[in-house]
C-alpha positions in Angstrom: 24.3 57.8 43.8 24.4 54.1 44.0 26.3 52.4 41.5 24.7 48.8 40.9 27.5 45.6 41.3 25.7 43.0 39.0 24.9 44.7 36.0 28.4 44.7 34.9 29.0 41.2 35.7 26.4 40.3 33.7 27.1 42.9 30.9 30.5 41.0 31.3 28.7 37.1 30.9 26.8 38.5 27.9 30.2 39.4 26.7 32.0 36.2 27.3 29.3 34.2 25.6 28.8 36.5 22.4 32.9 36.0 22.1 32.3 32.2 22.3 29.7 32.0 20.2 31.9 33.8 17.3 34.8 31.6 18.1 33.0 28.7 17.8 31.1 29.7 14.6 34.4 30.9 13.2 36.8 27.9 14.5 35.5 24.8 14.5 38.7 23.4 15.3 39.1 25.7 18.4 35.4 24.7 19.6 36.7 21.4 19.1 39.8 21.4 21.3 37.0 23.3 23.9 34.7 20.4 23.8 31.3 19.4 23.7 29.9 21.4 27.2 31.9 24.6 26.3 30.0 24.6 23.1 26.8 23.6 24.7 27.2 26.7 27.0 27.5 28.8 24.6 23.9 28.1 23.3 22.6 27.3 26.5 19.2 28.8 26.3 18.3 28.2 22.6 18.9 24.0 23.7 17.3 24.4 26.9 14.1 25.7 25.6 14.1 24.8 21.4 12.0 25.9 18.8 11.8 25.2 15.1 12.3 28.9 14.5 15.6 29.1 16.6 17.2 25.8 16.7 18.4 25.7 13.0 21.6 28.2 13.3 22.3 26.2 16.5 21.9 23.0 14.4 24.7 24.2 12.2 27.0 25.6 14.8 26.9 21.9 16.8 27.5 19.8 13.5 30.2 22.3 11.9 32.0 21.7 15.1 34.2 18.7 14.2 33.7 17.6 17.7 33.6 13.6 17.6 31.4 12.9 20.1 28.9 15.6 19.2 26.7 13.0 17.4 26.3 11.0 20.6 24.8 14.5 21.9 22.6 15.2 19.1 20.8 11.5 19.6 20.6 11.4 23.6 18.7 15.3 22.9 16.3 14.2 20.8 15.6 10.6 22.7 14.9 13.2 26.0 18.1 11.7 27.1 19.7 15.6 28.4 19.2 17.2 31.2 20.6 20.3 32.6 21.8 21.2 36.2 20.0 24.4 37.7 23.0 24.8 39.6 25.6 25.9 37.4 23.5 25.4 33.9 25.8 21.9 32.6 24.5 19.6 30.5 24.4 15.6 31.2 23.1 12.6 29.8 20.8 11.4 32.8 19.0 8.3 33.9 16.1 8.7 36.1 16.0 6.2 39.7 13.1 7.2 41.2 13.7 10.6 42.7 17.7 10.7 41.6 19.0 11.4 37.8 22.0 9.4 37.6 24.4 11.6 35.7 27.0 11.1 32.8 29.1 13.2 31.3 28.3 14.9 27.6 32.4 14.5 26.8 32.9 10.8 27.3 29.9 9.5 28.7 31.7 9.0 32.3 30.3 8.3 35.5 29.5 12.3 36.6 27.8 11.5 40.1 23.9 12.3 40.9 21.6 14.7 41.4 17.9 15.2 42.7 14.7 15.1 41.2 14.5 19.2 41.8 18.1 20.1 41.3 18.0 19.2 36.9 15.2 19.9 34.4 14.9 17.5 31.5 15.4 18.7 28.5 11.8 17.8 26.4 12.4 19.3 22.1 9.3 19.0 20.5 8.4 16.7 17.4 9.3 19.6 14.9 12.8 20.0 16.9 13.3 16.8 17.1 13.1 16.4 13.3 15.4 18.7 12.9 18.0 17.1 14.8 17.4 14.5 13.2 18.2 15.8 10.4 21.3 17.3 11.3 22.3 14.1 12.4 22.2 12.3 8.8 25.4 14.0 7.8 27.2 11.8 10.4 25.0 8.6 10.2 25.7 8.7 6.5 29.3 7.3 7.0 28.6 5.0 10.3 29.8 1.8 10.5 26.5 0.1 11.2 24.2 -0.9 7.7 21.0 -0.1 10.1 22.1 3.3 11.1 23.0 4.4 7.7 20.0 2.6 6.4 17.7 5.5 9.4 19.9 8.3 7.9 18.6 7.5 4.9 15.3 7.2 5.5 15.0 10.4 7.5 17.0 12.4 4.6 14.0 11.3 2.3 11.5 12.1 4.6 13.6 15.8 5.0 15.3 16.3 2.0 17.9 19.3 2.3 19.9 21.0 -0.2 22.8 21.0 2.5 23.0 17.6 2.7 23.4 16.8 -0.7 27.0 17.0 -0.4 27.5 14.9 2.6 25.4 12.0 0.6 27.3 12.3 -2.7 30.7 12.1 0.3 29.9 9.2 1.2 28.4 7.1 -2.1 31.9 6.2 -3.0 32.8 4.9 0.3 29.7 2.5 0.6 30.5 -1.0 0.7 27.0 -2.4 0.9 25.6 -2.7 -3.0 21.8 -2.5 -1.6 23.1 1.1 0.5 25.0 2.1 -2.0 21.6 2.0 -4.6 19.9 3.7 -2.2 22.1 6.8 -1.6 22.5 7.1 -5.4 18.6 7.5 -5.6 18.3 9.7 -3.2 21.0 11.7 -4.6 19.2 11.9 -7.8 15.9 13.0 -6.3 17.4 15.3 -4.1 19.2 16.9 -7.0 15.9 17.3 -9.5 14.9 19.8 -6.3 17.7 21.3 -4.7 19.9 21.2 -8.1 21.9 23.9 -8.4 22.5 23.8 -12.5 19.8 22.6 -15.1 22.3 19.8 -16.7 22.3 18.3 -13.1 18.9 18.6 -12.4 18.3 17.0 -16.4 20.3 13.8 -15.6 18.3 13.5 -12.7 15.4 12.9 -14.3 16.7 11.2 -17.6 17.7 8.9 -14.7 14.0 8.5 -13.0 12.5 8.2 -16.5 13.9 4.2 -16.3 12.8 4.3 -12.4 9.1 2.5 -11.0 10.1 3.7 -7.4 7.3 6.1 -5.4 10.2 8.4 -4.6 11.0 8.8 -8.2 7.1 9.6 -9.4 6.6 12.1 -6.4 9.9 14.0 -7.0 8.7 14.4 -11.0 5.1 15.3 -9.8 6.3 18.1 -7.5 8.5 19.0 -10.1 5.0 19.5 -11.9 3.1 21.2 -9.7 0.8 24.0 -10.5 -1.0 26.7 -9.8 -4.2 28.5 -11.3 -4.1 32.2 -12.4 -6.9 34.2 -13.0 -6.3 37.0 -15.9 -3.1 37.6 -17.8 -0.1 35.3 -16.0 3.1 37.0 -14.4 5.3 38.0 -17.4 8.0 35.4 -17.6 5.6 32.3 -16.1 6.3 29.4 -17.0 2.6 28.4 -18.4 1.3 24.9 -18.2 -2.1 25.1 -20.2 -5.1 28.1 -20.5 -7.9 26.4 -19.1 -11.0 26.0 -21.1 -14.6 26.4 -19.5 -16.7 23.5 -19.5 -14.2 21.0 -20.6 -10.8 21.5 -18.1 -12.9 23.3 -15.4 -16.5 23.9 -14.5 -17.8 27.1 -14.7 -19.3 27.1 -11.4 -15.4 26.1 -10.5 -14.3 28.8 -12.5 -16.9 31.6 -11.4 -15.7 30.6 -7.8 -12.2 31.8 -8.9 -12.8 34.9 -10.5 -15.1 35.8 -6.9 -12.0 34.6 -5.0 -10.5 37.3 -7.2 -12.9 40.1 -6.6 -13.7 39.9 -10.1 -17.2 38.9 -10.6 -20.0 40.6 -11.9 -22.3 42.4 -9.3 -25.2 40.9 -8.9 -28.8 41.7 -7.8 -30.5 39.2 -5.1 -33.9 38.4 -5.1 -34.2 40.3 -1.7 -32.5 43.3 -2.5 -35.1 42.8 -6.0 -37.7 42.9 -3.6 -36.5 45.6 -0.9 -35.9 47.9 -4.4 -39.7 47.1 -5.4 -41.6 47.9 -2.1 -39.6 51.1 -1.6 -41.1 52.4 -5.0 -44.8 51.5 -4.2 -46.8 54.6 -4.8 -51.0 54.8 -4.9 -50.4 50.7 -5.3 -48.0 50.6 -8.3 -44.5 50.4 -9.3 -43.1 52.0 -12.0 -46.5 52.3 -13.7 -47.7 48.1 -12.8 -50.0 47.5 -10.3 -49.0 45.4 -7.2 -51.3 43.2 -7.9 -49.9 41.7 -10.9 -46.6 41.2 -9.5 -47.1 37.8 -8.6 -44.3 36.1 -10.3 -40.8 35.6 -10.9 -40.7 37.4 -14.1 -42.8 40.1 -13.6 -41.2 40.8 -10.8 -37.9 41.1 -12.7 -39.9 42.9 -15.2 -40.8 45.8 -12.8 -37.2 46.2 -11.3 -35.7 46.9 -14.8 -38.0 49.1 -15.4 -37.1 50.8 -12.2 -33.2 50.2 -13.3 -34.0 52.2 -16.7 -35.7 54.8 -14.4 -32.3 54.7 -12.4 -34.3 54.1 -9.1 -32.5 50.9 -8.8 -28.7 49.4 -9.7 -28.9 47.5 -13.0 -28.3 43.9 -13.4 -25.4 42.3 -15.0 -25.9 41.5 -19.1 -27.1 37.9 -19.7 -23.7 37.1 -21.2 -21.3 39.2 -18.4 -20.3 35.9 -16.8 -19.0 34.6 -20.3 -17.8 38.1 -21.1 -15.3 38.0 -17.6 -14.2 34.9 -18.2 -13.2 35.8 -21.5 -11.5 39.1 -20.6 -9.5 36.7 -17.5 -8.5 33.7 -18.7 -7.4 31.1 -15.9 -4.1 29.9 -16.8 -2.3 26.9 -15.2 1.5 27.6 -14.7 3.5 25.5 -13.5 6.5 26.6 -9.6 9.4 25.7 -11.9 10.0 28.7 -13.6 12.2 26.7 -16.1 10.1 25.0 -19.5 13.4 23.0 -20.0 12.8 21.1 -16.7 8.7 21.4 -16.8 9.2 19.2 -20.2 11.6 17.2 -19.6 10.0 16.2 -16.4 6.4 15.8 -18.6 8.1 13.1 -20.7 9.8 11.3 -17.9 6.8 11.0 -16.1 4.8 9.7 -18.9 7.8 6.9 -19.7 7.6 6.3 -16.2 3.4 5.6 -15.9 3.9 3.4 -18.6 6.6 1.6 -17.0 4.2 1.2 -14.2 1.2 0.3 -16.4 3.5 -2.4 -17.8 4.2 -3.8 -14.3 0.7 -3.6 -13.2 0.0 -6.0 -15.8 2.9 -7.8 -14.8 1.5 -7.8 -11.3 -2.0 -8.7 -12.0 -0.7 -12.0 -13.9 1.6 -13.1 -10.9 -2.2 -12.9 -8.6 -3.9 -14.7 -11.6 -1.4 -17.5 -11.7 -0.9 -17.8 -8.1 -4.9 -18.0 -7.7 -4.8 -20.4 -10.4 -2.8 -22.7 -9.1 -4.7 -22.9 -5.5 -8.0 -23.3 -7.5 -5.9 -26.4 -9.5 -4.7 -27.7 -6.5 -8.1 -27.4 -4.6 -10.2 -29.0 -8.0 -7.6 -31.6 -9.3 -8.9 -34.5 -6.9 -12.6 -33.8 -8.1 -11.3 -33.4 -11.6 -10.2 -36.8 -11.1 -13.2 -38.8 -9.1 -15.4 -36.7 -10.7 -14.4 -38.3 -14.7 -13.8 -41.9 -13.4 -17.0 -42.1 -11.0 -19.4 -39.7 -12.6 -20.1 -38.6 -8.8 -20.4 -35.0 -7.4 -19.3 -35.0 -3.9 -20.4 -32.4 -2.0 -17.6 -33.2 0.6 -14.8 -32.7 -1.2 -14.0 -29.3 0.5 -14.0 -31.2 3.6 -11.3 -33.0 2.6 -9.7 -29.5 2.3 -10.7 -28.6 5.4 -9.2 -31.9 7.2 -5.8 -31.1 5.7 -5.4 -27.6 7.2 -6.4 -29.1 10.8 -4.0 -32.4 10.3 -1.4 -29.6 9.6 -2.1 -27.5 12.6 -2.2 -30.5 14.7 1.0 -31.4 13.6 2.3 -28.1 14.6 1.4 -28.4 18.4 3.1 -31.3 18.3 6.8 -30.5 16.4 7.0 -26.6 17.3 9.8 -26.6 14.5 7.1 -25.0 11.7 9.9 -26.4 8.5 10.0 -29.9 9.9 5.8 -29.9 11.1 5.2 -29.0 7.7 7.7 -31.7 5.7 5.6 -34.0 7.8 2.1 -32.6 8.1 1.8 -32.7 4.0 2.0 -36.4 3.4 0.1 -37.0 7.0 -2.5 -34.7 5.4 -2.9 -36.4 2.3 -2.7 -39.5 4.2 -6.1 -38.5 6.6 -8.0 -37.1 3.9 -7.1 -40.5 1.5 -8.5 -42.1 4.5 -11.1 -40.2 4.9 -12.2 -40.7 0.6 -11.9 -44.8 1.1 -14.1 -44.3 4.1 -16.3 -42.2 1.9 -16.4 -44.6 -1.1 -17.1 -47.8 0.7 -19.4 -46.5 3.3 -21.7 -44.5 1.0 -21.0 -43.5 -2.8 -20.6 -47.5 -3.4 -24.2 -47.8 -2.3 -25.6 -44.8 -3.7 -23.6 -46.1 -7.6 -25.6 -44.7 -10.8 -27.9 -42.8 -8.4 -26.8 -38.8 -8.9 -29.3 -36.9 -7.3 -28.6 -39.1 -4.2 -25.2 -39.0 -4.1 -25.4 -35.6 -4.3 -27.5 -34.9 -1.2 -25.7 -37.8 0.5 -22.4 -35.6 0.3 -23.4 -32.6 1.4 -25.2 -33.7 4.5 -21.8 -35.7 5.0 -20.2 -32.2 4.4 -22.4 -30.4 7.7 -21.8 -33.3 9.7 -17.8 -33.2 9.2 -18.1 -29.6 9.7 -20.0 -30.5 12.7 -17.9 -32.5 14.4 -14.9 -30.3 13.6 -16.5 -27.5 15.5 -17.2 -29.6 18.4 -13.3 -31.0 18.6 -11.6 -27.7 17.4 -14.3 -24.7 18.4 -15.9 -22.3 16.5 -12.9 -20.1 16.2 -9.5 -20.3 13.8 -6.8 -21.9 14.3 -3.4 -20.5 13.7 -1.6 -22.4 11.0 2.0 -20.7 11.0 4.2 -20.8 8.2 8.2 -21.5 7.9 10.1 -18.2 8.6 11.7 -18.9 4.9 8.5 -18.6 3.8 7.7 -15.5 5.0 8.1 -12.0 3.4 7.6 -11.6 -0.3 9.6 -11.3 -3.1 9.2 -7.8 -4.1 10.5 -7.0 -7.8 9.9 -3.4 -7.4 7.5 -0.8 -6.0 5.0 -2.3 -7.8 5.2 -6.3 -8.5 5.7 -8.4 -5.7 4.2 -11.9 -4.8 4.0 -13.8 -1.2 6.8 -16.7 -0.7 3.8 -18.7 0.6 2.0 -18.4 -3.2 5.4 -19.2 -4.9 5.5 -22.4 -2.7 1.8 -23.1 -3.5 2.4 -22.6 -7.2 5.4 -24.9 -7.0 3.4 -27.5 -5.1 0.9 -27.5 -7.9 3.3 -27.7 -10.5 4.6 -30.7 -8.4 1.5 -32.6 -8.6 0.4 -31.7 -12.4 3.7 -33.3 -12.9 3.1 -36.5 -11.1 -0.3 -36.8 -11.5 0.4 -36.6 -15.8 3.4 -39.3 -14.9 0.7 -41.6 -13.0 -2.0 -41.3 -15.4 0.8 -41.9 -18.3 3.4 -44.4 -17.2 1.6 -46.3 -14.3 -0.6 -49.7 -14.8 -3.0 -47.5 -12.4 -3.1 -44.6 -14.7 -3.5 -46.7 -17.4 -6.7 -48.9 -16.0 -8.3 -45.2 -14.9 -8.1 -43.9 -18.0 -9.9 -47.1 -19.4 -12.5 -46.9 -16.6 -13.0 -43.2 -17.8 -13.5 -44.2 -21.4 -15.4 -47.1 -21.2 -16.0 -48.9 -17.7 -17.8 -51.7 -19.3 -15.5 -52.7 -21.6 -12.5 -52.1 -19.0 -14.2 -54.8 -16.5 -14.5 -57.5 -19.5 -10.7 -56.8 -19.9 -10.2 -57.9 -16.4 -9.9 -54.6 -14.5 -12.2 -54.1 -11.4 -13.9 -50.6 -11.7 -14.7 -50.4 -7.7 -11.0 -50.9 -7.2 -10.2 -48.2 -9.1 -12.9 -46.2 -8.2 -11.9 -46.5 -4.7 -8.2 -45.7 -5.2 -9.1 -42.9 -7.7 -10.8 -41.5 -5.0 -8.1 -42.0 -2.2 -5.9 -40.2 -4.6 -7.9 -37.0 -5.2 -8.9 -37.0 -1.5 -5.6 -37.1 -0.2 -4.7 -34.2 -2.8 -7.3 -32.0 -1.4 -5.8 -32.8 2.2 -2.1 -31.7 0.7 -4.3 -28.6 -1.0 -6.0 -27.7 2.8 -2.3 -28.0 4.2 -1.2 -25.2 1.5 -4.7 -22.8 1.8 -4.0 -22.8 5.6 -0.9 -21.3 5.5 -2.3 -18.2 4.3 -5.8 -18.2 5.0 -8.2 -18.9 7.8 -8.4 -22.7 9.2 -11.9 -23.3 10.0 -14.0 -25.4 9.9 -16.2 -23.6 6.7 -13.1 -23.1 5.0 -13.5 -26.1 2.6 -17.3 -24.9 1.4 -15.6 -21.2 0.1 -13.5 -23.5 -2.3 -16.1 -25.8 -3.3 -18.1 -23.4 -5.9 -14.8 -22.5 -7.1 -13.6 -26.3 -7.9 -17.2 -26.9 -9.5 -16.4 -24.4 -11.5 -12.6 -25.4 -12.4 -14.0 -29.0 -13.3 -17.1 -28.2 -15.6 -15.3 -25.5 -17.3 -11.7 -27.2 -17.8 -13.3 -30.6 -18.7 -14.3 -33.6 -16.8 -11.5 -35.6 -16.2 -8.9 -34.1 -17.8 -5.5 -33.2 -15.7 -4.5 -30.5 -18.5 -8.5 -29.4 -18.6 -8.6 -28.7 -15.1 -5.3 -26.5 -15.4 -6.4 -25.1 -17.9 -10.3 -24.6 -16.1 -8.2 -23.1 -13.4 -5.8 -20.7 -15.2 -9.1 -19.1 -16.8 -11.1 -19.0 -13.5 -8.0 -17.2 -11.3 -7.4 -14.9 -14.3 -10.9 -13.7 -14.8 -11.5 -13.3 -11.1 -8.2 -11.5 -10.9 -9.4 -9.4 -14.0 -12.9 -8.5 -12.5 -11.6 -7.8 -8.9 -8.5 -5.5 -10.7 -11.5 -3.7 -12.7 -14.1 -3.4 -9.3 -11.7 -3.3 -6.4 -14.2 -2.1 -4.1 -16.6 -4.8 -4.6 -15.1 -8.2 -4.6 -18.7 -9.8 -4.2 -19.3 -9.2 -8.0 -16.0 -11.1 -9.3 -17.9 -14.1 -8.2 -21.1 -12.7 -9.5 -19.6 -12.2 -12.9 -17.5 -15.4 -12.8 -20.8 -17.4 -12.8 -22.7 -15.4 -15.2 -19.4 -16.1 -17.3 -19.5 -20.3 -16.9 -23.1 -19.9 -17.7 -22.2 -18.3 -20.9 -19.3 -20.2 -21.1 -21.2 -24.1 -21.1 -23.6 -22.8 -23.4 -21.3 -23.0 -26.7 -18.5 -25.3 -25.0 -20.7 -28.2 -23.1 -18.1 -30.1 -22.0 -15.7 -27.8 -21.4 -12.0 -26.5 -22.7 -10.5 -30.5 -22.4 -13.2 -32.4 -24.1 -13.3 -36.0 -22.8 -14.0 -38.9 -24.8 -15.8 -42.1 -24.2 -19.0 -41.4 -22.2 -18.9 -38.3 -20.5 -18.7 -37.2 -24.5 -22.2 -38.6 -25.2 
């Protein structure tokens, strides 16, 4: 007889590697002192071919090790970054350089020679096992040196929360040194405790502590706390029940008669084709069941004959008229809740009610940063029409051109100083300077001409208006131009989860509140202010005290020009520059002016707080139809000027005839 010569060498290997494996599970200290390819030798065939079912006692058995440089391992696997000799079986961290892997070692990352395309196979895990090790790899990112890594180890541990990593993360909370980190772990740690908890007291302060939180985190860890099931008939003794269902008011009763089918419960019905099958089989001498065939020509009758047959038992009977209510009477569906503890269920109930009112609270919050940010692009955009508007009595149609000019003085200034804070210190008076230009030019070219003639001014601006736009097409094209913002103005400044407003629409607001402010001091303290004012009131009697009302028409209008160009400068860093962009915030500055009060400073603010807050109101209301805010807006105004004429800011003098 032949005795074989392999099989107990390899009864021997098998041997050798079930004792390593048992060493190393049982001495992490001893796999340690063996190193990181001993270890990976052991497990050669679960790591060379991974899956999500096999890989987790592996997992363990490479992070129990204590083996320093085992995390290095972990990340290179799941970047694709292993491969393994066919040779011999040893694993290395390989580069690919054409047809050669360049080869370092898994111990200390030294140079370990090369190798050909056909000699290694690349070690490929899956998404799922890549997960995993990713997971497995938080324990040791949780304590590493760099913010960002810690920051990843974070983020994948909420994405995979674990029960076994709960005490790595409460480790390493007291040895955090960055206060944002340090917040973050301590979330987690709560929300990972109201699931993987292993006492109710712990899994209690856990949510007393999300009951004060607004974070998304915090409201998905108490709604899966919450979750449910339905139960059709009498609920498992012990369940910890959430509410008994009533028919036609917490479910539908076709919902509900779907189910008691799901639960083989419903009543057995007769179909109109079985009905008819049952009929035709009991046709004798042209009747059924004692009725001619020839009056079964409807519905009922139809019915009529089969019970008859059903009596006759010739045919199954049909269900009662009231065995539908009757079975979901006798089975109840009952909502119970996975966590089989009340304690938790209600305490969970309350802290999620505290905590969506806490949100409702900064919703509102919210909504009133939007209004007031909207507001103060609307004053911003209507404040120079306010102001030629009450001192001239003219309607230009061109004012959002002026707008428009701004936003492309501004991105010419940009392709000229590429530094976006110092293009921007000098694009804002530049802007206001072109578009002050731009009014004068206006004024003494046209409007002067056109004086005490409305309906011609009016139609004189707004051809003005498509001839800028015009021209602005043919110099620029038909397409927008970028008009970047200051990195410091980027971002936003995010409260929490749920209020947050740009840096860009803080600026604008600030801008706005700039101008209100020296706009009131002109108007106020300045011999300027002081002659528009008397222009406004009474332009007759202003020009027999000596004051020239062209003069002051002209630099009325210079001013609130060049504030539309500072106001095109702002829009642009947020919206499209084009060469439209003006006529979108024309309507809207109308608006401001007629409702706020002609020539008023405070009316137009206060115009413009009430338009941004509505439209913010109806858009929050209709999200998915941002067409109708404007809609509604107007039929608003219309309402609005009907019982308040001239406005919030009544004028006097002789806009208040």
């Amino acid at each position: 007889m032949t005795i074989p010569t392999e099989r107990p060498a390899m009864t021997f290997a098998r041997l050798l590697r079930c004792f390593l494996t048992c060493v190393c599970l049982a001495l992490p200290a001893a796999a340690q002192d063996a190193g990181v390819q001993v270890l990976l030798q052991t497990y050669s065939d679960q790591i060379a071919k991974p899956s999500r079912q096999t890989i987790q006692p592996v997992l363990d058995a490479l992070t129990s090790s204590g083996i320093p440089t085992m995390p290095d391992f972990l990340e290179a696997w799941a970047d694709k970054r292993v491969v393994q000799r066919d040779a011999d079986g040893a694993f290395f961290y390989g580069k690919r350089e054409g047809d050669t892997w360049v080869l370092q070692s898994v111990e200390d990352g030294a140079d370990a020679g090369t190798a050909a395309r056909r000699d290694v196979s690349e070690l490929k895990p899956n998404a799922g096992v890549r997960r995993l090790i990713a997971t497995a790899l938080v324990q040791f990112q949780l304590n590493d040196p760099d913010p960002a890594r810690r920051l990843a180890a974070l983020d994948s541990l909420s994405r995979s929360p674990s029960a076994k990593l709960l005490g790595p993360l409460r480790a390493s909370i007291e040895a955090e040194d960055v206060p944002a980190i340090r917040a973050r772990k301590i979330a987690l740690d709560r929300l990972i405790a109201v699931q993987f908890g292993t006492d109710v007291e712990t899994r209690l302060a856990a949510i007393d502590w999300m009951s004060d939180q607004l974070s998304l985190e915090a409201r998905a860890a108490l709604n899966r706390l919450l979750a449910t099931e339905l139960i059709v008939g009498s609920p498992p003794e012990n369940a910890n029940v959430a509410r008994v269902l009533s028919v036609g008011k917490d479910i539908s009763q076709t919902d509900a008669l779907a189910l008691l089918a799901a639960a083989d419960i419903l009543p057995p019905d007769v179909s109109r084709a079985d009905r008819d099958a049952a009929l035709i089989a009991a046709i004798a001498d042209e009747h059924v069941a004692g009725t001619p065939v020839a009056t079964l020509n409807t519905e009922a009758a139809r019915w009529t004959a089969y019970e008859t047959l059903a009596i006759a038992g010739q045919a199954p009977p049909r269900p009662a008229q009231n065995a539908v209510a009757t079975l979901l009477e006798r089975n109840p569906i009952t909502e119970i809740y996975d966590e089989p503890d009340p304690i938790l269920t209600a305490a969970a109930a309350a802290a999620l009610a505290e905590v969506e009112a806490r949100v409702a609270r900064a919703q509102a919050f919210d909504l009133a940063l939007d209004a007031l940010s909207l507001a103060s692009i609307y004053f911003l955009a209507a404040i120079g029409l306010a102001i030629t508007f009450g001192v001239m009595g003219v309607i230009n149609m061109a004012h959002g051109e002026f707008i428009m000019m701004g936003a492309y003085t501004g991105y010419v200034v940009q392709q000229i100083i590429p530094d976006k804070t110092l293009s921007l210190m000098v694009a804002l008076p530049l802007a206001f300077a072109v578009a002050a230009a731009a009014g004068v030019a206006l004024e003494r070219l046209v409007i002067r001409h056109l004086a005490h003639r409305p309906l011609e001014t009016l139609l004189a601006t707004f051809g003005i208006s498509v001839a800028l736009q015009q021209i602005v097409k043919n110099v620029f094209g038909t397409q927008a131009v970028p008009l970047t913002s200051p990195d410091w103005l980027a971002g936003a400044w995010v409260l929490n989860d749920v209020v947050g407003i740009s840096y860009i629409r803080i600026g604008i607001f600030m801008l706005a509140t700039m101008f209100l402010a020296l706009l009131v001091y002109i108007l106020r303290r300045t011999r300027l202010g002081l002659e528009v004012r008397a222009v406004t009131q009474n332009p007759g009697m202003a020009a027999s005290l000596g004051i020239d009302p062209d003069r002051v028409g002209m630099a009325t209008f210079a001013l609130g020009s060049g504030i539309a160009g500072v106001a095109g400068v702002a829009i642009g860093l947020f919206a499209q520059v084009t060469s439209e962009m003006g006529a979108g915030y024309i309507v809207q500055s109308f608006m401001t002016v007629v409702v706020g009060g002609v020539g008023s400073v405070f009316g137009t603010l206060a115009g413009a707080g009430l338009i941004g807050g509505l439209q913010k109101g109806i858009e929050w209301l209709n999200p998915s139809n941002t067409l109708a805010a404007q809609t509604y807006m107007i039929l608003f105004i219309i309402l609005f000027i009907q019982f308040r004429p001239r406005g919030i800011v009544a004028q006097k003098g002789r806009f208040a005839q």
